[in-house]
C-alpha positions in Angstrom: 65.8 -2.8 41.0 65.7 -5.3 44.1 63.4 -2.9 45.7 61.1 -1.8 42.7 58.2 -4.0 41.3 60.1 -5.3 38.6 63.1 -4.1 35.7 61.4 -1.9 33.0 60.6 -3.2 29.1 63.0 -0.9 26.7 59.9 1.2 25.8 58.9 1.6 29.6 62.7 2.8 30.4 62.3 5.1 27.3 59.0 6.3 28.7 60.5 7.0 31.7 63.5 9.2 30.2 60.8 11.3 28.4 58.8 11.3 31.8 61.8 12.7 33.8 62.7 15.3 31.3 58.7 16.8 31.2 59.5 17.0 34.7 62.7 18.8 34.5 60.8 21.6 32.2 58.0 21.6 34.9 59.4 21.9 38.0 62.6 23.0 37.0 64.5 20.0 39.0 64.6 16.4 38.6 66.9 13.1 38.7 70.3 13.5 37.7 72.4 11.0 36.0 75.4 10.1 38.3 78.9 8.8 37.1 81.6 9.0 38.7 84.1 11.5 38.9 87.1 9.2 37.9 85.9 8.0 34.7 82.6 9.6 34.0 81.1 6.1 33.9 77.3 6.2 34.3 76.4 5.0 37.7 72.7 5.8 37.5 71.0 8.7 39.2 69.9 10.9 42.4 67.5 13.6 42.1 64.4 15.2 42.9 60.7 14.6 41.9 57.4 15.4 43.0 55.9 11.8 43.6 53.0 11.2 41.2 50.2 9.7 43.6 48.4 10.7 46.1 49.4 9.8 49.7 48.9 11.3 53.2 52.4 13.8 53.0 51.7 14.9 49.6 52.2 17.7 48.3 56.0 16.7 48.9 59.6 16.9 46.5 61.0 13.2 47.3 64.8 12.8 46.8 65.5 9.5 45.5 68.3 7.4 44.1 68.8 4.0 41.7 72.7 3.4 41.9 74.0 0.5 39.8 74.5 -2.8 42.0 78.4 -3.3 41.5 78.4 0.5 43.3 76.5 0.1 46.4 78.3 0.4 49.4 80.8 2.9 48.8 79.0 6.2 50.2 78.2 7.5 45.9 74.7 7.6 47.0 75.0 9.7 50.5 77.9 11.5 48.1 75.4 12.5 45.5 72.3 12.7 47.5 74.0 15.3 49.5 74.4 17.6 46.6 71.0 17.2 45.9 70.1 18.5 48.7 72.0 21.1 48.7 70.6 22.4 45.6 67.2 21.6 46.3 67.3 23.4 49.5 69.6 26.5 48.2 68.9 26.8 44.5 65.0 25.5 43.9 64.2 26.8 47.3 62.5 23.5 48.6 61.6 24.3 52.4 61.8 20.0 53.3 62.1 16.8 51.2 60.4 13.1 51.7 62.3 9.7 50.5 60.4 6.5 50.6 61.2 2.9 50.5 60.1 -0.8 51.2 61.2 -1.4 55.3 63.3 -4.0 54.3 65.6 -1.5 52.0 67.7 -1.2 54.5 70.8 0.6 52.4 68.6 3.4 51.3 67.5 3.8 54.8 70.7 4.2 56.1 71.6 6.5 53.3 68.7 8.5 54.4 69.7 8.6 57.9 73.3 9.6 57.1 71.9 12.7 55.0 70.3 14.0 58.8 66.7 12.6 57.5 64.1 11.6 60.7 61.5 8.8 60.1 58.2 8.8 62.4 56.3 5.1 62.0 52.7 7.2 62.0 53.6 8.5 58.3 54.5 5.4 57.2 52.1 4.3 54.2 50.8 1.7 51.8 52.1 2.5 48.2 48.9 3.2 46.4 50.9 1.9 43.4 51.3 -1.5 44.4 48.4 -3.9 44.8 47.0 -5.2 48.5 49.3 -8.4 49.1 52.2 -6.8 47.5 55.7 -7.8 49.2 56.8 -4.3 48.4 53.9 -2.3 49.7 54.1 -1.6 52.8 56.5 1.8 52.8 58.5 3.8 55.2 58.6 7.2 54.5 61.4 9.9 56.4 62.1 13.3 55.6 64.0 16.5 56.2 63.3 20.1 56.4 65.7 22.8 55.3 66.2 24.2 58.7 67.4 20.4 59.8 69.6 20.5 57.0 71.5 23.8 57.9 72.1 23.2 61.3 73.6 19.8 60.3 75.5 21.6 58.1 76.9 24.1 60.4 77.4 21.2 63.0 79.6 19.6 59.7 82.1 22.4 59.5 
């Protein structure tokens, strides 16, 4: 949560659960829980979501990720992330993705540039969630279309 406004009250986390399952039934993706593959231990999640607040790329399907601390740095987000993609751009038919963050969140951005994403500083945005003056507002945004994404792929063989 370094990056976020602030940790979440039990009954906002529980909102939030109930939130990303509406959204599963709506749009028929969402954010995944993530464990890992060794021991199934929950590690947190990676998904998709269509951002719910107006800003300058909208309409958009973000991809997004919130891996436990103690896990960072061992490629499970770029691991993950990259399955998302592959089913948002194969299975739900997405034709590009957005992902968001503070500037200063600089191991999400390098997860998004590993997974092919471009950033251009002219979409770059205020998060109309967060108040003027807030440390956090100021966001970067990058994104990826699906044709990107193939011929990375094919270039990955």
């Amino acid at each position: 949560m370094e990056f976020m406004p602030g940790c979440l009250t039990p009954e906002a986390s529980d909102e939030m659960m109930e939130r990303m399952q509406r959204h599963f039934t709506l749009h028929g993706f969402g954010l995944f829980a993530a464990e890992l593959r060794v021991d199934q231990s929950f590690l947190g999640f990676i998904g998709l979501s269509v951002p719910r607040f107006d800003a300058p790329f909208m309409p958009a399907v973000e991809i997004g990720w919130r891996i436990a601390a103690q896990h960072w740095g061992k490629g499970l987000a770029t691991e993950g992330a990259c399955e998302v993609l592959r089913f948002g751009f194969e299975s739900a038919g997405l034709d590009s993705v957005v992902s968001f963050t503070a500037p200063e969140n600089i191991r999400s951005i390098r997860v998004m540039v590993k997974l092919g994403m471009t950033h251009d500083a002219a979409d770059d945005f205020d998060h109309p969630n967060l108040p003027e003056g807030h440390a956090l507002r100021r966001h970067v945004l990058y994104r990826l279309h699906r044709k990107e994404w193939n011929q990375l792929r094919l270039l990955n063989r």
